[in-house]
N, C-alpha and C positions, 0 to 999 in steps of 0.2 A: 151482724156484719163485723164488729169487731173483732168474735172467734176465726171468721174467715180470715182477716186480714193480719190477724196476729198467728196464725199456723203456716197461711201462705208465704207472710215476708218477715214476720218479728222477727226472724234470726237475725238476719242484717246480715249472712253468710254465704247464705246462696248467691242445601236446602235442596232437599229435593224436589222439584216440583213433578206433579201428578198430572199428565192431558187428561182433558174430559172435555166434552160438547162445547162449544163457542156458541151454541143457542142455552145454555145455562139458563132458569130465570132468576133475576137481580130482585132482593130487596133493599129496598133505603132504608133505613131506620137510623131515630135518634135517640137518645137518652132517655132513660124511664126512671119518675115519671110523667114530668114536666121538660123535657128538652134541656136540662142544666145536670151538672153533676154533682155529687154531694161532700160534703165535709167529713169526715170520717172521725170529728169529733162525737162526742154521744148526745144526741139532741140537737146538733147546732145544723140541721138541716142542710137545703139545697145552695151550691154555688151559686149565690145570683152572677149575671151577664153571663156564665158560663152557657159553654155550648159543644154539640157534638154530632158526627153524622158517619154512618159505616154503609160499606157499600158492599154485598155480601151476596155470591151467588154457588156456583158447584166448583168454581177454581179458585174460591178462594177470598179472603174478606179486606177491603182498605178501610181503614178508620181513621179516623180528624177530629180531636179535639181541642177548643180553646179554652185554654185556663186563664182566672183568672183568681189575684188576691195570693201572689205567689211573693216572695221574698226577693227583690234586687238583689243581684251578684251572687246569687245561693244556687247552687245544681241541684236539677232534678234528672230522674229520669220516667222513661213511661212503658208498661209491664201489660202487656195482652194476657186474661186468663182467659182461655177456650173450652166453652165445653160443647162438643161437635152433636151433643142433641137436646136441646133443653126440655124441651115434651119428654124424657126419660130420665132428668133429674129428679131427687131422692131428699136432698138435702138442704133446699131454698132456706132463705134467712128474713128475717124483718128488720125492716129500719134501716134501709131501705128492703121493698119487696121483693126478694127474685126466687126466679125457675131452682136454683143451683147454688150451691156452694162448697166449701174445703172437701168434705165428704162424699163429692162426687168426684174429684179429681184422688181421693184416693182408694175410690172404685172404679176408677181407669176410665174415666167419661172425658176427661179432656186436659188441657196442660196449661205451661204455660212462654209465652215467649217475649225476648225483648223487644219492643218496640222504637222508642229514639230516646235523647237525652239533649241536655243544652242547658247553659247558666241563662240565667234571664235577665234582661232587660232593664231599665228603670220602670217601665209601666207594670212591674208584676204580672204581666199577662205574657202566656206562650201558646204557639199551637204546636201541637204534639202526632206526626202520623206514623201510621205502622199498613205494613201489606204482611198477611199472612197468608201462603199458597197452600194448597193441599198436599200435603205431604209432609209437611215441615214437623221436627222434633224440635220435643222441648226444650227450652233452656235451662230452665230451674225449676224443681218440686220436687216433691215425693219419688220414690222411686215405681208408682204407679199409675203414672202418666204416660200419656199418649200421643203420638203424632197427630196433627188434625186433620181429619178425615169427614166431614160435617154431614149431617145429614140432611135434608131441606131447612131445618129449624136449630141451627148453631145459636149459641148464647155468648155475650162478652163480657169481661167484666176487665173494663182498665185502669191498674192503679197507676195515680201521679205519686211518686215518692220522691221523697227530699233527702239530698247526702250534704244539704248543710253548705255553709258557705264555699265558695270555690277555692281550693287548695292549690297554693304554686305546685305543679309538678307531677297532680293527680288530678286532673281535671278530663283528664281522655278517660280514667278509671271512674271516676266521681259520676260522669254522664254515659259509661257505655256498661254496668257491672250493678250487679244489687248490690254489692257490701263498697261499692269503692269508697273512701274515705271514708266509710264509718267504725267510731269507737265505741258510740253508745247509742242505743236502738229505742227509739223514743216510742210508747202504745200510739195506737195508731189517732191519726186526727191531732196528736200535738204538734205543732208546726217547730221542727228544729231551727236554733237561733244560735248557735257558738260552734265551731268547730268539731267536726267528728261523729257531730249529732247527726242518726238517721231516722226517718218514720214515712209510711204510708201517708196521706195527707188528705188523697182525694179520687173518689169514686167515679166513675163512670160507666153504668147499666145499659147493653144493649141486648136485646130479647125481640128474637122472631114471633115468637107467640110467648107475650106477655103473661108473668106470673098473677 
């Protein structure tokens, strides 16, 4: 998962919607692969109290996640990678398990888009949602990515990324942008703590049919 996460955002530089059927069928799904999300340190396992739930049918996917164990007064934002069939990924990772990874997005299996952003709280905990419709282009990746188009068995995978404390002046860039305020791109799972500092931070796996 680190390769993923460090191809997909280590730079720190990086809507049409489609009708289809209103009888769609909806799956619920939450995080894999205990309901929490994961650390994107190497070994330091699941978010505890984390949580998360996507609601995902033919027009289109809502996702909700709660973070927790996040930094006071520090921006994050939150980063949908989509791969619109995970029964056809090629490139799954361990540590955590999944269908899919970097190597399917640049075998044109899926993309990726922004979700939301916001400086947190004192309780270090936020929730984070995103609606993604069918049709929608990507925002940032390779240049071998694709609109999402899902097949019954789409796959998610959403990173919480940290841009570091909240900056006078940049804080619309800091929560709406992958590179806003960052100078230095932290490997992924080390929690940025000084200004300027960016990194991936935290995992969250959703999968129709489970790796």
């Amino acid at each position: 998962m680190r390769r993923l996460i460090t191809l997909a955002f280590g730079m720190g530089l990086l809507i049409a919607t489609i009708a289809t059927p209103a009888t769609a069928t909806t799956n619920t799904l939450t995080p894999l692969p205990n309901g929490e999300g994961h650390w994107l340190a190497g070994g330091a396992g699941e978010v505890s109290e984390s949580s998360g739930l996507a609601t995902v049918n033919a027009n289109g996917a809502q996702i909700t996640v709660k973070a927790v164990g996040l930094l006071p007064g520090h921006a994050f934002t939150m980063w949908v990678v989509y791969f619109n069939d995970g029964t056809q990924c090629t490139f799954g990772e361990m540590g955590p398990d999944t269908n899919c990874g970097f190597g399917d997005l640049l075998a044109g299996r899926g993309g990726i888009v922004f979700g939301d952003g916001k400086v947190i709280g004192g309780s270090g905990k936020a929730t984070f949602s995103a609606h993604v419709n069918v049709g929608d282009d990507p925002d940032i990746g390779p240049p071998t990515v694709v609109p999402y188009d899902p097949s019954p068995d789409p796959d998610f995978h959403i990173i919480i990324r940290s841009h570091g404390p909240k900056l006078p002046g940049q804080v619309a860039e800091q929560t709406h942008s992958v590179g806003g305020g960052c100078l230095v791109e932290l490997p992924p799972g080390q929690l940025p703590v000084n200004d300027g500092e960016c990194g991936d931070v935290q995992l969250y796996i959703f999968e129709t049919v489970p790796a």
